[in-house]
N, C-alpha and C positions, 0 to 999 in steps of 0.2 A: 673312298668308295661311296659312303654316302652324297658326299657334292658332286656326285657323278650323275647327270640326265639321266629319268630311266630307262632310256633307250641306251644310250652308252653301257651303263652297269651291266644290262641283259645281253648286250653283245660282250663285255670283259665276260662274265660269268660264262658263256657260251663258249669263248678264246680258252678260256681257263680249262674248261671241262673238255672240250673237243683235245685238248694236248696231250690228256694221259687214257684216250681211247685205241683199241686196237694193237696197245703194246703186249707185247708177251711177256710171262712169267722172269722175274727178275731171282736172280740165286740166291740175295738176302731174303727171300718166304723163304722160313722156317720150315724144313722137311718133313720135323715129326707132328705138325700139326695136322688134327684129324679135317678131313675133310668133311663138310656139312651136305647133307640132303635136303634138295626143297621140298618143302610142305607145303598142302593148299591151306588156304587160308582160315577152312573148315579145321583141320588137324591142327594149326597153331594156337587158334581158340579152345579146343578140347580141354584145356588142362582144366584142372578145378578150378584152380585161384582167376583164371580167366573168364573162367564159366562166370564166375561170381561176380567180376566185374560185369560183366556183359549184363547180363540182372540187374546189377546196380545201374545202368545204364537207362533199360529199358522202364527199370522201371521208376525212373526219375521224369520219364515225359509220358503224354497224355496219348500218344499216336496210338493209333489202332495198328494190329496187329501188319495187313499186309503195306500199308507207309512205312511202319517200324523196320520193316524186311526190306524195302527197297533202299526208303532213303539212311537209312542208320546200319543195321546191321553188313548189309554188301560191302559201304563203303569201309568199313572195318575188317571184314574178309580181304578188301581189297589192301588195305592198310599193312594189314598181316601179312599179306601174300609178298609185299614187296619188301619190308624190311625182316621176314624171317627168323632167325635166331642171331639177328646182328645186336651187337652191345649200343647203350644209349651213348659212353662213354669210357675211354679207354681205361681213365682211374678214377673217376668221381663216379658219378651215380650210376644205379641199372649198369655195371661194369661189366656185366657177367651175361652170358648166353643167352638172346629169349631177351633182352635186358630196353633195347629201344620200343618193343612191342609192350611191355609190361607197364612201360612209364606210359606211352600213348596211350593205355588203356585209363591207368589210375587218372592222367592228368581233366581225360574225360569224364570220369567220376566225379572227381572235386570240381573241376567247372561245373557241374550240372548242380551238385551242392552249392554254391556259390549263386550260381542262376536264379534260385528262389528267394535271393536275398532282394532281387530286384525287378520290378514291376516293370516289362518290357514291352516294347519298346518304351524308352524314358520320354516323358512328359508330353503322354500321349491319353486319349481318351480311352475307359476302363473298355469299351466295346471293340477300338482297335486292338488294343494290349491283349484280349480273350480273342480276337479273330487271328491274328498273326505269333502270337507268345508259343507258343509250337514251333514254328519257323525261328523265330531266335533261339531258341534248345537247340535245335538241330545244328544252327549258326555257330555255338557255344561248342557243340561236337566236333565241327569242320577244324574250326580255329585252332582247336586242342590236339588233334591229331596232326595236324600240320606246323603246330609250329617249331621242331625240330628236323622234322622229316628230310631234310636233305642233308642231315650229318653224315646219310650212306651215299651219301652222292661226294660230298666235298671233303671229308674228314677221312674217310677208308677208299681201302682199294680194294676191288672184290675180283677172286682170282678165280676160273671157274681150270677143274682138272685139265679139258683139253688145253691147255695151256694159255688161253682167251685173257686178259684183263677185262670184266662185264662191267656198263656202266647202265643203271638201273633206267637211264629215263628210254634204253632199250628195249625194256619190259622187264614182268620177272625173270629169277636167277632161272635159267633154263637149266642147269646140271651142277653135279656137285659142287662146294667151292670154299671157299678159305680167306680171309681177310686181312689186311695189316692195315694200320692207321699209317695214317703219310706224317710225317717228320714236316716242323716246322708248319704246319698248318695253320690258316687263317680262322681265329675262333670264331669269328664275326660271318662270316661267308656264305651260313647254312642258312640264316637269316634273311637273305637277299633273293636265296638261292630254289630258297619253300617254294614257290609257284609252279617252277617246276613242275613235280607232280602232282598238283592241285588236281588236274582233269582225270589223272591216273586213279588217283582215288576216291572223290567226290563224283567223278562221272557225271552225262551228262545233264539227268536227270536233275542231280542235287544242285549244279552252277545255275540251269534254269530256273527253277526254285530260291535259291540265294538272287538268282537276278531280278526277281519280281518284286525284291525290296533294295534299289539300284543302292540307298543310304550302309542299309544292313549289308548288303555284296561289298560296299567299300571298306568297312569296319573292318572284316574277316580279310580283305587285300592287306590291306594295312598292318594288322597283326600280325599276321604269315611272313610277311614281307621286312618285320623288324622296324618300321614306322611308329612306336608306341604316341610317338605326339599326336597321331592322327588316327588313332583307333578304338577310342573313346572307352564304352566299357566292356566291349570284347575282348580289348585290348585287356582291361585292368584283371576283369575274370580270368582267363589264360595265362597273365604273370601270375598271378596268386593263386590257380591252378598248377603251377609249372613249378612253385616252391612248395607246392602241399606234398607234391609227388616225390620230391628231390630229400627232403626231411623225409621222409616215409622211409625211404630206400637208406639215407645213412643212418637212422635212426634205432638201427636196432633190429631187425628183420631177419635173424640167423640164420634160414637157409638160402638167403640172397649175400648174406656177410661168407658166407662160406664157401659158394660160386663163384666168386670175385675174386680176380688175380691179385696175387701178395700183393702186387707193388699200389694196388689202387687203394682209395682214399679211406672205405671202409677197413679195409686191414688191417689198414694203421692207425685207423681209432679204434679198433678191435684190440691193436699191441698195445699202445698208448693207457687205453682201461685196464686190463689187465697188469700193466705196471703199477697204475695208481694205488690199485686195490691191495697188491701185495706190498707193495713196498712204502706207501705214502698216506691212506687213512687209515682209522679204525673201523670197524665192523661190530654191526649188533650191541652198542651199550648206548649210556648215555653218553650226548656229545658228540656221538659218532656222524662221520659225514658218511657212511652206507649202512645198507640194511639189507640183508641177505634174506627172501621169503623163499616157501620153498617151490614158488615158481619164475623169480626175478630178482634181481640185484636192482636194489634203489639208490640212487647216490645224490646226494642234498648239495644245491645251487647256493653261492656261485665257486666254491672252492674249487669242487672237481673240475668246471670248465677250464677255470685260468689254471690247474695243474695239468690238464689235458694240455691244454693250450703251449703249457712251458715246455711239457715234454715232446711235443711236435716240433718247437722251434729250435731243441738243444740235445734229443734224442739221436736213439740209434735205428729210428722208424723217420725219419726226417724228412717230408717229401721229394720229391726228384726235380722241382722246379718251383718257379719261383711262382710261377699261376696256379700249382698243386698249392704250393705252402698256402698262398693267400685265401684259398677256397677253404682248406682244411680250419685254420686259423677263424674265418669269418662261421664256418659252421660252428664250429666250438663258441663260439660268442653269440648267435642266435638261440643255442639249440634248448636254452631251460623255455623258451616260447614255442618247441613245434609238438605237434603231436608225439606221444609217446617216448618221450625223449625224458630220461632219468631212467628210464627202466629199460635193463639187458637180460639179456636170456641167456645163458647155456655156454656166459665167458671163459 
């Protein structure tokens, strides 16, 4: 795919998606699953934890109020509007309802953390870097929000009641509807595939604006688009946004660990811990590899991981595949490095 012209790619990606448009309801969707209502964009924000993010957003850049409203906040109503309470992931991260939106929002946060680490545009004069360093925050925004965004394009199939199969770059969910991941899916595809709906949620407003810096417009192509060779440090911000988020979400978050379907990745480090602790260390003395406070469980690096780890690869929580197992596997070997990661809540 990659050594594919990108005119060619955009015409496969195009072939690819046009195939499974306009089909009707197939009898393997699951009957008793609830049908979802669309929300506007306004009501998927509402929630507190959302609220907070959005805050944290706003108030990570220097924009006055009505920029802040056009060029940030809408395209995030807009964001919201389209991926709705779709999951980021069917067993890894954000698994759970609400779950694509949530990570899009966090990953906006940490990028804009990340943002201050560096003096924008790079090696440039302090007076450009103060007239335009606003426009790369915002840049830092687009890239973050999109760079998963077409998961609900390539990876699910979204079924609306009238019986319709809905493919999003149609607009939003117009009526109730219901989801299934499609079997055998291209994990690489969403990557390609982001551009998509660049316009749908950036609008036209923000692409003008990205285009008056044509270097910075390519950065944010480029990352969206899964080119990390060519997308310098929009690029690097965004990966390292996209992992800040990704540990957030396995790392211990219990009322997201407990939204999330058995079979996904949280669960089964949720089972995984829960074994170690009963059956494999000690608790509260000396020497012990946990310490029970009485608002968290703390468990001492590096034993629990490689016993995590064992009992993922030999257990009766074992992942379903062989791309679960390696994710699970590689989490358990980063996680004494992410945020909040040693300390569970409420196992």
């Amino acid at each position: 795919m990659h050594g594919l012209h990108p005119q060619e790619r955009k015409l496969q990606i195009l072939k690819f998606l046009r195939g499974r448009c306009n089909v009707t309801v197939s009898d393997s969707v699951q009957d008793d699953v609830d049908w979802e209502v669309p929300r506007t964009g306004a009501q998927l924000l509402a929630t507190p934890y959302r609220q907070q993010l959005l805050k944290a957003v706003q108030e990570s850049t220097s924009l006055t109020a009505p920029v802040f409203e056009a060029y940030v906040k809408e395209p995030l109503q807009r964001y919201a509007e389209r991926v709705q309470l779709l999951p980021a992931s069917e067993s890894h991260h954000h698994s759970y309802p609400g779950g694509m939106l949530d990570h899009g929002l966090e990953t906006c946060v940490f990028g804009l953390r990340l943002r201050r680490q560096h003096l924008l545009p790079p090696n440039e004069s302090p007076e450009r870097q103060s007239s335009t360093g606003e426009l790369w925050s915002v840049a830092v925004i687009y890239a973050c929000l999109l760079h998963d965004i077409a998961k609900i394009i390539v990876d699910i199939d979204i079924y609306l009641k009238s019986g319709r199969r809905w493919c999003l770059w149609e607009g939003t969910i117009p009526d109730q509807y219901r989801v299934r991941y499609i079997k055998g899916r291209d994990y690489f595809l969403h990557a390609a595939a982001n551009p998509l709906l660049c316009k749908e949620v950036v609008g036209n407003a923000g692409l003008e604006w990205l285009k008056s810096q044509p270097d910075l417009f390519g950065l944010v192509m480029y990352s969206i688009s899964g080119h990390s060779e060519r997308s310098g440090v929009i690029g690097e911000i965004v990966s390292q946004a996209d992992r800040a988020s990704v540990a957030k979400s396995l790392g211990g978050k219990v009322s997201s660990i407990e939204k999330a379907p058995r079979e996904s990745l949280q669960s089964k480090l949720k089972v995984a811990i829960r074994h170690i602790v009963t059956e494999k260390i000690r608790l509260n003395e000396k020497g012990a590899q946990g310490f029970v406070t009485h608002e968290a469980l703390w468990l001492v690096t590096p034993l629990v991981p490689r016993e995590i780890k064992s009992y993922l690869l030999t257990g009766t929580c074992q992942p379903d595949s062989d791309r679960s197992l390696k994710i699970s596997v590689d989490f358990v070997a980063v996680a004494p490095a992410a945020d909040s990661v040693g300390k569970f809540t409420t196992l």
